[in-house]
N, C-alpha and C positions, 0 to 999 in steps of 0.2 A: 131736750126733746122738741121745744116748741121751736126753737132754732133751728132747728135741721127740718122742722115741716115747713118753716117758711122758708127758707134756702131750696125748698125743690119746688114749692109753688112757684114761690120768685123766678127760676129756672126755666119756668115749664110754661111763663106768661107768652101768649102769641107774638110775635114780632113780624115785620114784613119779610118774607122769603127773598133775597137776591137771588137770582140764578148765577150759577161759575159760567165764566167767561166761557169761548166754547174752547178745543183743544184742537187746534191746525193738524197735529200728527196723528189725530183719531182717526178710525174710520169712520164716516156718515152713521152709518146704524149703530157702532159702538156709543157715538157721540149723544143719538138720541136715547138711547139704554141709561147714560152713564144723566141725563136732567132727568126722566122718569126715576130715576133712583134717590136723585138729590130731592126732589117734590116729593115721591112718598115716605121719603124720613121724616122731610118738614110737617105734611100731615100727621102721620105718627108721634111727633113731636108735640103735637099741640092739641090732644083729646084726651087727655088727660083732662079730669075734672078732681073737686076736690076729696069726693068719696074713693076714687081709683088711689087718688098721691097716697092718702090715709090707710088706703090697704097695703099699699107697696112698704110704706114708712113702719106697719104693721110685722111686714112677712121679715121686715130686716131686724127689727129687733128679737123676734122670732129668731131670727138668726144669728142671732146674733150682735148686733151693735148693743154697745155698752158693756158687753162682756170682754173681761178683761184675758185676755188670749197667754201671758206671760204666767197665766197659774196652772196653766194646762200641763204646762211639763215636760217630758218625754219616757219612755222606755227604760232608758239607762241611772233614771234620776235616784241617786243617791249608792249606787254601785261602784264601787271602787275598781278601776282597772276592767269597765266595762266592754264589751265588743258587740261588735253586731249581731245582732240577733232576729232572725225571720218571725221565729214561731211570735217574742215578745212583743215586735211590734204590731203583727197582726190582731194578738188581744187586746193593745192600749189602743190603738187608732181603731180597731173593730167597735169599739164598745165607746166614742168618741162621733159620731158619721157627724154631727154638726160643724166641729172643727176641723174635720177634713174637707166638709163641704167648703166651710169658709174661705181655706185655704185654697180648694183647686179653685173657686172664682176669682180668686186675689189673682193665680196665675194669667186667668181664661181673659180677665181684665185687662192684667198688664201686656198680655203677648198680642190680645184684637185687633188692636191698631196698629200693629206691625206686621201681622199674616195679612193682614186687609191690603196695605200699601203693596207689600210682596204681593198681593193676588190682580192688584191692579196695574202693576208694573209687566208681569207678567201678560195680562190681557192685551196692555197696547202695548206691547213689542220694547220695552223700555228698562230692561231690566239690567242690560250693560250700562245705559245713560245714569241711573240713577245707582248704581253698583255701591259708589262710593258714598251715598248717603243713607243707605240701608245699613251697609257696614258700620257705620257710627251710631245709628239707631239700634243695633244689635249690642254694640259695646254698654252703651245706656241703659239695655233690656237688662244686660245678663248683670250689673250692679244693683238695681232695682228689682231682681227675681229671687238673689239673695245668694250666701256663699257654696251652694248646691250648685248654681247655675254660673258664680264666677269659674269653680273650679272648671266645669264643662268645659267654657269659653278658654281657660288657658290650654286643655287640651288639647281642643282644635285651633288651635292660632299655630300649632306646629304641625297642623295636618293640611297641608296646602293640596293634599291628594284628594283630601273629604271636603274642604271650601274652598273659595275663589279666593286669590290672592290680597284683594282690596280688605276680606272680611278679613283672611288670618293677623295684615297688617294693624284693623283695627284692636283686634281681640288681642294679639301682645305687650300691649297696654295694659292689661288685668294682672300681667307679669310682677308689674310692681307699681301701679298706677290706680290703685282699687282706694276709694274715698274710704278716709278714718270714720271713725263713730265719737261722739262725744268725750272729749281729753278731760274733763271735770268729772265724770262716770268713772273713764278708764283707770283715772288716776285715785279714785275709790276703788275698783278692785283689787286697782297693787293691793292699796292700805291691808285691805279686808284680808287680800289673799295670806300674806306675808303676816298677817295679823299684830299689825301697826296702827298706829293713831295719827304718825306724822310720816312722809318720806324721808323725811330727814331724821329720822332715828336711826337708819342704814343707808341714807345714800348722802354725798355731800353737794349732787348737783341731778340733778333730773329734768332735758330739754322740756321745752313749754310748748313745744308739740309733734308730735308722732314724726319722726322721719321717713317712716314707711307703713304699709297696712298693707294686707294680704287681707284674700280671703276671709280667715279664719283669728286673724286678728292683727292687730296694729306693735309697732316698736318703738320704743323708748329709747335715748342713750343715756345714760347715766352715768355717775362715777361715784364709788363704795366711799365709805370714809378711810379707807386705807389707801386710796387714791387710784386702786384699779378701773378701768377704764370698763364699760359693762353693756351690754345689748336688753334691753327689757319688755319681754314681748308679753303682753296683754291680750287676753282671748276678748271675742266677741260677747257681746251679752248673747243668750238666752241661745247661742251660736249651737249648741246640738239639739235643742228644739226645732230648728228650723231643716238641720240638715235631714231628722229621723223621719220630721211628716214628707219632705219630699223622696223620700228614698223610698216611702210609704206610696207613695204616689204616682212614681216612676215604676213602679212595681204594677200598678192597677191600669197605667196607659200603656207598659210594654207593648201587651199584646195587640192592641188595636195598632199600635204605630206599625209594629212589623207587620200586618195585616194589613194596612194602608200604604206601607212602603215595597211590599210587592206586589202590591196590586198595579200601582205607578209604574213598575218595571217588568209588570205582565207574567211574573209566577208566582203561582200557587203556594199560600202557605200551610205551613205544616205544623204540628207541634215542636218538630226537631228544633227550627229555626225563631218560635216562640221561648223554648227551653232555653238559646243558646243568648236571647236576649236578656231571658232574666237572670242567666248568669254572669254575666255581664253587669246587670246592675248591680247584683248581690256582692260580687265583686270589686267593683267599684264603693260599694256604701261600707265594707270592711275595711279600707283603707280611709273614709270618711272620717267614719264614727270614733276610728283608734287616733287618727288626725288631732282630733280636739282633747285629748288626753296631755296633756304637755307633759304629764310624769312619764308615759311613756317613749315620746322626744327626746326629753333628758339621757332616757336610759339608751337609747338606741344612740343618739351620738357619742356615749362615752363609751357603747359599745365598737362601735367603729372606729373611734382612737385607740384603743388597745388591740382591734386586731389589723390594724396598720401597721401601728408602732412593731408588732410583734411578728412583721413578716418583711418587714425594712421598710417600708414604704413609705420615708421622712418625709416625701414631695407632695405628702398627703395631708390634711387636718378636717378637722371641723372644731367649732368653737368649744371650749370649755364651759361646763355647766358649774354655775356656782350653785349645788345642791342643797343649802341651807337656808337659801331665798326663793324654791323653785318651788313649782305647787301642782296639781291640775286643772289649773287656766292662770298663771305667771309661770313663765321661765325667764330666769334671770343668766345670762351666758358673757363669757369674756369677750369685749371687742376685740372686731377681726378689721385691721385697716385696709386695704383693697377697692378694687376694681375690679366691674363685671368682665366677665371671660370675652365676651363678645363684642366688649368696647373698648376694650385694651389694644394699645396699637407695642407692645411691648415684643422684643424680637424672639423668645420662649414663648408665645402664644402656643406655636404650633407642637412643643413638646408638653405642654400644661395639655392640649387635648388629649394627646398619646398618654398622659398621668391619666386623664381623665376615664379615658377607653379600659383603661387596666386598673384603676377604680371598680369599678362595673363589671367589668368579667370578675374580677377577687371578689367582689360582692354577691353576683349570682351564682359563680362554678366554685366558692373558696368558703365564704363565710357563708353564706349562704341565705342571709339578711339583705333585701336588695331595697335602694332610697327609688322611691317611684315618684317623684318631687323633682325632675330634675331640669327644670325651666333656666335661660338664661340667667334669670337672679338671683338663679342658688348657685352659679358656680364661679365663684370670686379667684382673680389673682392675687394675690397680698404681695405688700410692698417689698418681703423679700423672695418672693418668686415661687411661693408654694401656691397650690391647687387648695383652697378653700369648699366643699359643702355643704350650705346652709340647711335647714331645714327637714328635719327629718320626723317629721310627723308620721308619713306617709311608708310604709315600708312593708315591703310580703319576706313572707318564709320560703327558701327555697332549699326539699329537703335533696338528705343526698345520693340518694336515687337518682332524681331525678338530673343532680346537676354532672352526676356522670355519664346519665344519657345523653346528655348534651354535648358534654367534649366526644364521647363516641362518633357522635352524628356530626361535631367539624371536623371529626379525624378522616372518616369516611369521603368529606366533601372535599379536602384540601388531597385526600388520598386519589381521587375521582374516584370510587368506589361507592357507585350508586347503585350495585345492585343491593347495597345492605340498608339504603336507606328508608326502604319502605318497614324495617323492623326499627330503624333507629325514630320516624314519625311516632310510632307506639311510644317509645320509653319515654320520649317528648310531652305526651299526652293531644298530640293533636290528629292520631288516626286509633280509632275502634279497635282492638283487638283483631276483632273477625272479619273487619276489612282491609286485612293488609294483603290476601291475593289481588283483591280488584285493584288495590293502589299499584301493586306490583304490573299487573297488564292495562294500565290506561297511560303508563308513560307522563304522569306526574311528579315522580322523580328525575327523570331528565328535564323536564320543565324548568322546575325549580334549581336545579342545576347550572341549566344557562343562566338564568335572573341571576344566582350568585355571583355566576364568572364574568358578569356584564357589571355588576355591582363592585368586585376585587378591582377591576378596569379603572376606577376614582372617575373626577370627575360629576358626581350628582347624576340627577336625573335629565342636564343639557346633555351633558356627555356622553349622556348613553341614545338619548334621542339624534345626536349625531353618529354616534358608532353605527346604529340601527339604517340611518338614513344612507348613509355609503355601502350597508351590506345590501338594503335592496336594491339601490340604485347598478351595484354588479350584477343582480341576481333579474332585475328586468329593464335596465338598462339608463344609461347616465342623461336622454334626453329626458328623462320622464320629472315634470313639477311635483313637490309635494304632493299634494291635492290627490294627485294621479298613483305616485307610489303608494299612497294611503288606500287607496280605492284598490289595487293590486294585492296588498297586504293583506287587508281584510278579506280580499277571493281566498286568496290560499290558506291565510289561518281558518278560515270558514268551512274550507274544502279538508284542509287535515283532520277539522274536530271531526267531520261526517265521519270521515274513512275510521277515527278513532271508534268513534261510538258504535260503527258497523264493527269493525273487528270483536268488540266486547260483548256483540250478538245484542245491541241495543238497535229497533226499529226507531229510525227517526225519519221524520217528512225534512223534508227540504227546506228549508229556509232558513232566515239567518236565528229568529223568533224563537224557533222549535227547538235548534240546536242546541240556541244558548241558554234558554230555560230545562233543557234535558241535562246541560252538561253543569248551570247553577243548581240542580238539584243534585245532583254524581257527585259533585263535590262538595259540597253541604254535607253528604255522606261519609264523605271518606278521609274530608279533608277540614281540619276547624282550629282555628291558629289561637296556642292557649293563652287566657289571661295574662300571664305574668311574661308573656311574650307584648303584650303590646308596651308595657312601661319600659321593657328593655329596648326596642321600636322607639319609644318616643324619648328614654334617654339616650339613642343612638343619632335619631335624626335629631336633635341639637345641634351634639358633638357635630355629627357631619356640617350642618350648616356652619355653625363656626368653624371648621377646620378650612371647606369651601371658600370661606370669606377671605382665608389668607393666603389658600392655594387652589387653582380653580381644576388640578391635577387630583383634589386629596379625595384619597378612597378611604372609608372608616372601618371597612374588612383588613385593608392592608397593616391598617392599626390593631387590630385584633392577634394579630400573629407572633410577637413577641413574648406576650401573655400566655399565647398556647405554649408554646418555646421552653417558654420557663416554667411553668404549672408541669406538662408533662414530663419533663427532666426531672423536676426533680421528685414528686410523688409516686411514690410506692406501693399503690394499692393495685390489687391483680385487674382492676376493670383500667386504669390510668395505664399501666404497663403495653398494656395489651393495643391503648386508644396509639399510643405513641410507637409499636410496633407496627402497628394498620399504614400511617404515618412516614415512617420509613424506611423499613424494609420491605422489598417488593414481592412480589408472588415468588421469586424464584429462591428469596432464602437472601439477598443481597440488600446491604446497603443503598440506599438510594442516595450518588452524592451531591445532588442538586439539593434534595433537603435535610440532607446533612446539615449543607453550610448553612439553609435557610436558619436552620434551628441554633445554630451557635450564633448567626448573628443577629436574631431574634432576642436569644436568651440574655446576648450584650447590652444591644439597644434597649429590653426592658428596664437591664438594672440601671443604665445609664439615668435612664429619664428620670425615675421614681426613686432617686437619690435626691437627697438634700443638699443643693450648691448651690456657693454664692458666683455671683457673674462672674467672678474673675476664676473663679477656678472652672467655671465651664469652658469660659474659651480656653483654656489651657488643656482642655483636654480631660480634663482631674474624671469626669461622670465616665468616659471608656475605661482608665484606669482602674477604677471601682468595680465597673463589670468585666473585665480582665480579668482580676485577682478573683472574682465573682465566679467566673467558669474554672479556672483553675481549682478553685477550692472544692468545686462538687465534681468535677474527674477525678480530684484526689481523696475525694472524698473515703476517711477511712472503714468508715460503715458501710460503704457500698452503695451503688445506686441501678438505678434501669438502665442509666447511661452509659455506665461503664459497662455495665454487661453488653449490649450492643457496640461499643465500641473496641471493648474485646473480640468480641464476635467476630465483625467486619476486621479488624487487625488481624484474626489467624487466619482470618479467608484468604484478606488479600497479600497477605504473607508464604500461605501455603502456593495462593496462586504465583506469586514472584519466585518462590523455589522450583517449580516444577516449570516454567516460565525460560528460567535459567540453565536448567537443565537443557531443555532443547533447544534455545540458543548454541550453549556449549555443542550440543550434539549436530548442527547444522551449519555451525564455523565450519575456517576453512581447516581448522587445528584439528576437530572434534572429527569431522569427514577424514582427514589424512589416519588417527588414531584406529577409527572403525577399522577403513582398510585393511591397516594395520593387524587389526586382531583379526578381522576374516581370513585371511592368508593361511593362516593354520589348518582352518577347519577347509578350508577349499581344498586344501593338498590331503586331510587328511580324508576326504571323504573320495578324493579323486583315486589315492592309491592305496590307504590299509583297508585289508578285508575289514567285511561287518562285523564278522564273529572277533576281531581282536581291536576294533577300535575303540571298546571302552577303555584302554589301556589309553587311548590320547589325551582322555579326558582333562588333564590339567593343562594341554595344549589347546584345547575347543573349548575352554570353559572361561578365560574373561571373554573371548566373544557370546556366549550364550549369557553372561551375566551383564555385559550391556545393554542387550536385546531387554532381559527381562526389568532390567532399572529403569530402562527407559520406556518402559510398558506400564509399569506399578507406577509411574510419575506422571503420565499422560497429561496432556491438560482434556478440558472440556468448554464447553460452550459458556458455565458459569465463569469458569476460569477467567475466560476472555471479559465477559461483561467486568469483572472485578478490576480486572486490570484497566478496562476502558475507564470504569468509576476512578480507580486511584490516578488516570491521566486527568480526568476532569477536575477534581480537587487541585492537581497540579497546575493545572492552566487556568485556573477563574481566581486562585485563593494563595497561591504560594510561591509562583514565580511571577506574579503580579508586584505582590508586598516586598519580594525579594530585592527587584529593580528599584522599586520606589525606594526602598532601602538603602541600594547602591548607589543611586539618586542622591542623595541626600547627604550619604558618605560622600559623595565625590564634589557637591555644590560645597562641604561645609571644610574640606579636606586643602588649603590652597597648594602644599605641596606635593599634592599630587598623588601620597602615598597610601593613601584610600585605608590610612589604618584606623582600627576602631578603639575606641576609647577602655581601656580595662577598666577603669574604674565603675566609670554607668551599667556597664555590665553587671560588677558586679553589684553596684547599690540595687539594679532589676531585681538580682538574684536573693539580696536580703528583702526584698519588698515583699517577693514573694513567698518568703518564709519557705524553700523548698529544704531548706537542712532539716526542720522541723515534719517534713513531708518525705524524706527519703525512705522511712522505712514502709510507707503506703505505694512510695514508688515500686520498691522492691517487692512486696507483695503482689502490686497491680505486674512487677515482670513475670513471678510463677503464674497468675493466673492466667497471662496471657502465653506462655511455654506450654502451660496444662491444656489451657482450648486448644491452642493447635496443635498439642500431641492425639487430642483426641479427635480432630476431626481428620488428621493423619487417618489416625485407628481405621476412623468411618469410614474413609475412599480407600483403604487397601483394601478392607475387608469385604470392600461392594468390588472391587476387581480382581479378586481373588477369586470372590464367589462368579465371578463373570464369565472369569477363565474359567475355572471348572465347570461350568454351563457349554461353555464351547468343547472342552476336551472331551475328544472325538476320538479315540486310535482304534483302528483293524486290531482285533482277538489275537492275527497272526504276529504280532509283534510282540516280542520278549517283555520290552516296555511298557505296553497296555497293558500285557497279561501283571507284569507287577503292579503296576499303578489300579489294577482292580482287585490287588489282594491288599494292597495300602492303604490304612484308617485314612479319611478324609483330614482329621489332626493332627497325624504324626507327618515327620519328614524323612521322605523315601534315604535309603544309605548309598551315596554313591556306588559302592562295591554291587549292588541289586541293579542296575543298571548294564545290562549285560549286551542289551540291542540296541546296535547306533540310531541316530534319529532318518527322518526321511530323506530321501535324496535331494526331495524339491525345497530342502530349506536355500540349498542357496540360489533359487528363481525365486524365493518370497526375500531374501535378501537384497536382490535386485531390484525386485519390484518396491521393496521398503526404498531401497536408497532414490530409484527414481522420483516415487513420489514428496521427497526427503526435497531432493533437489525442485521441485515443483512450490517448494514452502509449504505442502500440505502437512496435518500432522500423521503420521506413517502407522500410529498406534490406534488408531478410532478403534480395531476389532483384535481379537484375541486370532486370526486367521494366520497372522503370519508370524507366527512363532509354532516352533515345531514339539512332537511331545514331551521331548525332555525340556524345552524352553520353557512352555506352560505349566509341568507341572514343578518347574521352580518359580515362575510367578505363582502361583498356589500357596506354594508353600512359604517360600518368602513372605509373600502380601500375608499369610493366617500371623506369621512368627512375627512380624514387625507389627503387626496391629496387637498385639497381645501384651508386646514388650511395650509398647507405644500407647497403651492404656494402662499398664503397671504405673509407668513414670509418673503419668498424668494423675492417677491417682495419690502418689505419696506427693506432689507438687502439692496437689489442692489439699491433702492435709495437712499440708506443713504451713 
């Protein structure tokens, strides 16, 4: 005590005031403000007498000093498999105010001297100039603020959206650059933890000092005495004491910061935007508190190896826990030899991201356990070319609700199908229930829309600052400078929000002010992007930055697509069926065959990457042959899948379409035209010269013309028809006579004489690789069920033109034929001998007219008009009989 009074009298003795030199770049009056400021500290400084020191040295031990802070404790203290909790810390720290006081001074202490310089920097116009030495000064704060405020600092070191570049640069330092705590302590916790007396009772070697430190604790290397090579990570002392008060504490400034940081940007706060901060924390201190748990580390990375291993994903690991040396602050794990992702110049860099990307999607939309840790130095290459993740303290739950709302909503986005996206925000969790008409009419979903398709585009955010700069420079012309397109830009975005907010029946004043604080608050309301949306964010802008590092093209959406590819092939749940339906097949009933192929060659490229191969077999090729046999096995899959169902589907469409396709080919030859002729000749003579009352006697002579007419009426094509067949040309020309050539390519470079023959033998070793003998009788199954679909959509289109025709069948009373054909069951089939009155006379000008438009290439059957009543009511009756027999088949096919 007596020390510490004389150390602040000592302190506090008068000395001569220097005035600071003056400052050239001030302004005059700043200049004089900034020595009045420096004289009255130094005054201040020195009236202190010794009754004031005595009270001051008073109110601190009051306070605290000499109180020993390490007995205080926390919340969690002595809970097994604790978590965050609100209510508990509000009672410990409530019933506590002098150690909380303690501690926010510690903070108000450490941070003065750096808001002061920032508030001075600021003042004289100097804040670029000194940029880079605040950034260092920050890096220094957030080690000395404690592992609450390292973690922040790694946060934003990859949010170059939220700081200035120089600070993110310093702050990635904390990545893996965060100062050890005493190795003589540390190496007492092992003892303790492990409840040991020597290290050397289970290790045979233990480095003599930390190789690394984080946050939340430092690593050991070590090797077992069985000569296994070992990671040994040591917690922080007293490390969730520190995190629980400030979590405590960040809970009590929330509201004032959100309160102060719109006031700065001129709107009004709310409670909504108070709530969404302390969710936010609350959020954040969950992921803390379960952090310092290392039993739960353990558990969640040997969680992750089994559901890797258990879904192929060899190209994947995390370390091995050795569970009989691990504790809740020691975890003792297998060495991983490696190299950071993002400093490897290795030529698999950029498919270790793709591993990486499909990581993270299996983790949020699959297992549903997501690693929210994912900084550069957790994500190692190893020396044989797997994807290493470190660290898995950090992790949320993501349940499976939710993670099907989410394939919903990129099926929708990849479908363009935004009008369903303001229901797919709800399942998300990022728009209110009862706000999704207003989402629906403010045109927030096309918004969001384009940022994705700008985002798919790769490239970063240079990329897209350049895509955007050539669209205005079209849009208001190519003399205009930066500067100038920017000042354009903001008129019209400024001018859209108005016309927006007016549509929505929202009075707004003019300006740029009113607009954007009416529309920060519209969207506040309707729109709030969830938690576990931001770690997937920040482990996606990594990936992209390292991916960018190697390709200045890479887009980390385009990486996401393989992943979708293969997740909805092959999952069978009615909500996954239905996401990959959205996907592609199109409003009309059709396969879409642009993402046809997207999806098969997605589903390749997945299994390709996320295989386990050594170098030599990659360049060979070996990672496609894996996802070859990969697709092949889930088409043939014997159990069945969504895919096959769909591609059965599209198989009898565009099958049915190539019969009916053929047909009128056939019927617009020059063979098919001479045959017509042909059978009209009959009926042209006989209607020219037998009375009416005895021509149904010709009837075997006028009847293969009347039953061309009606074949090629029940086979019509349609507008579907055509698109199907467009689809089956496009697959033909992007994907099979591409490969073909290459093929014959290849034949012909390897063939020298000339004879372009193919080798029997590789064929057939393909053919045992593939195991198809052992797949044949899936084959043959997969042929009836594709015989059965198209019998029964046969069924379907007779049955709709059947019904067509009799919609149209129109005859005069006075006709023998009407009058039968209204005493005729709609089901049964009229008897030719009942047929007693020839047809109309003007069949043969609707014959001509057919052929004319025949010969025009149009198709002649679009309506039921030109076929007369005995024609139609044998399409009737045909199209009922052949949809009936054409659905029998179909059904003993499918049970058989």
């Amino acid at each position: 005590f007596d020390r510490v009074v004389q150390n602040i009298i000592t302190s506090t003795l008068p000395t001569p005031p220097v005035p600071p030199p003056p400052l050239p770049t001030i302004d005059p009056v700043d200049n004089i403000m900034l020595q009045l400021s420096y004289y009255a500290n130094e005054i201040a400084s020195h009236i202190f007498t010794i009754p004031m020191v005595t009270a001051v040295v008073f109110a601190l031990v009051v306070s605290g000093v000499g109180v020993d802070d390490s007995l205080v404790g926390n919340p969690y203290e002595g809970i097994q498999g604790a978590r965050y909790d609100i209510v508990k810390s509000n009672m410990f720290y409530g019933s506590r105010p002098l150690y909380v006081f303690r501690r926010m001074m510690r903070l108000v202490s450490l941070t003065a001297a750096f808001n002061w310089h920032l508030f001075l920097d600021w003042r004289t116009g100097n804040l670029q100039t000194n940029e880079k030495i605040r950034a260092k000064e920050a890096l220094d704060l957030c080690t000395k603020l404690g592992p609450t405020f390292i973690k922040l600092g790694q946060a934003l070191s990859i949010r170059t959206d939220l700081i200035n570049e120089a600070y993110a640069t310093e702050l990635q330092k904390l990545q893996d650059a965060v100062p050890p705590f005493n190795t003589t302590y540390a190496k007492e916790i092992i003892c303790r933890e492990i409840g040991i007396k020597d290290l050397k009772e289970k290790f045979s070697y233990v480095s003599e000092q930390p190789i690394a430190a984080a946050s939340i604790g430092q690593v050991f290397r070590g090797t077992l005495l069985d000569g296994t090579d070992v990671a040994i990570k040591v917690q922080r002392p007293r490390i969730l004491d520190d995190i629980a008060v400030d979590l405590y504490l960040l809970r009590l400034i929330t509201p004032l910061q959100v309160r102060a940081t719109n006031l700065v940007q001129g709107i009004a706060a709310d409670q909504f935007d108070i709530d969404g901060g302390l969710a936010f924390v609350d959020e954040w201190g969950k992921g803390l508190v379960a952090e310092a748990d290392y039993c739960l580390e353990a558990k969640n990375a040997q969680q992750f190896i089994t559901a890797m291993e258990s879904r192929g994903l060899t190209a994947l690991m995390a370390p091995g826990v050795v569970a009989e040396l691990s504790g809740s602050k020691v975890l003792v794990t297998k060495w991983i030899n490696g190299t950071r992702l993002d400093r490897d110049a290795s030529a698999d860099v950029p498919r270790l991201c793709a591993v990486a990307v499909n990581a993270y999607l299996t983790m949020l939309l699959d297992t549903g356990v997501l690693h929210c840790d994912p900084h550069p130095g957790n994500l190692l290459r190893t020396t044989d070319g797997k994807l290493c993740i470190l660290d898995w303290g950090m992790t949320i739950t993501v349940p499976p609700d939710l993670q099907y709302g989410l394939l919903e909503f990129i099926a929708h986005m990849n479908a363009e199908d935004y009008d369903s996206l303001p229901e797919d925000f709800v399942k998300i969790g990022a728009t209110p229930a009862d706000k999704i008409e207003e989402v629906r009419k403010s045109g927030m979903a096309e918004g969001f829309a384009f940022a994705m398709k700008q985002l798919s585009k790769g490239g970063g955010p240079a990329k897209i600052r350049d895509r955007l700069r050539d669209e205005f420079k079209g849009k208001f012309g190519d003399d205009l400078s930066d500067d100038e397109l920017s000042v354009k830009a903001r008129q019209q975005m400024m001018a859209n929000f108005e016309e927006q907010l007016r549509s929505e029946g929202v009075d707004v004043v003019s300006g740029v002010t009113n607009v954007m604080e009416t529309l920060s608050k519209r969207n506040r309301e309707f729109f709030k992007l969830p938690t576990y949306m931001l770690y997937v964010s920040r482990a996606f802008s990594v990936l992209e930055g390292i991916g960018l590092s190697v390709d200045e093209n890479y887009s980390i959406l385009q990486e996401c697509y393989p992943y979708m590819a293969k997740r909805l092939m092959t999952d069978d749940s009615p909500r996954s069926r239905k996401a990959l339906r959205d996907m592609l097949v199109t409003n009309e009933g059709l396969i879409a065959s642009d993402k046809l192929i997207e999806f098969s060659s997605g589903f390749t490229n997945y299994t390709a990457s996320t295989v386990s191969l050594s170098s030599e077999s990659e360049k060979e090729g070996e990672g496609m042959k894996v996802a070859q046999m990969a697709l092949i096995d889930l088409l043939l899959d014997k159990k069945g899948n969504v895919m096959q169902e769909l591609l059965l589907e599209g198989a009898a469409n565009i099958t049915d379409s190539l019969i009916r396709d053929s047909i009128e080919r056939a019927y617009q030859s020059p063979t098919g035209q001479l045959v017509q002729t042909a059978l009209r000749v009959p009926k042209s003579v006989v209607q020219a010269l037998v009375p009416e009352s005895l021509q149904v006697l010709t009837l075997p002579f006028t009847l293969p013309y009347d039953l061309s007419k009606v074949l090629l009426k029940l086979s019509e094509k349609d507008d579907l028809d055509n698109a199907s067949l467009q689809s089956l040309q496009n697959i033909w020309n992007t994907t099979v006579e591409p490969r073909l050539r290459e093929r014959l390519n290849e034949i012909r470079a390897g063939d020298p004489s000339g004879q372009n023959s193919i080798n029997v033998n590789t064929v057939l070793e393909a053919l045992r690789e593939a195991n198809l003998g052992e797949k044949a009788p899936v084959a043959v199954s997969l042929g009836r069920k594709l015989t059965a679909t198209l019998l029964t959509r046969a069924a379907t289109r007779l049955k709709s033109t059947a019904s067509k025709v009799r919609d149209d069948h129109d005859v005069p009373a006075t006709s023998t034929v009407s009058a039968n054909l209204n005493n005729t069951s709609n089901t049964s089939i009229v008897p030719l001998n009942k047929l007693s009155s020839p047809p109309y006379n003007s069949v043969s000008n609707n014959s001509n007219n057919k052929n004319t438009s025949h010969n025009k290439g149009n198709n002649s059957s679009s309506n039921s008009d030109d076929l007369d009543p005995l024609e139609k009511l044998m399409a009737e009756r045909i199209g009922a009989m052949s949809a009936n027999t054409a659905n029998r088949l179909a059904s003993i096919l499918e049970d058989s």
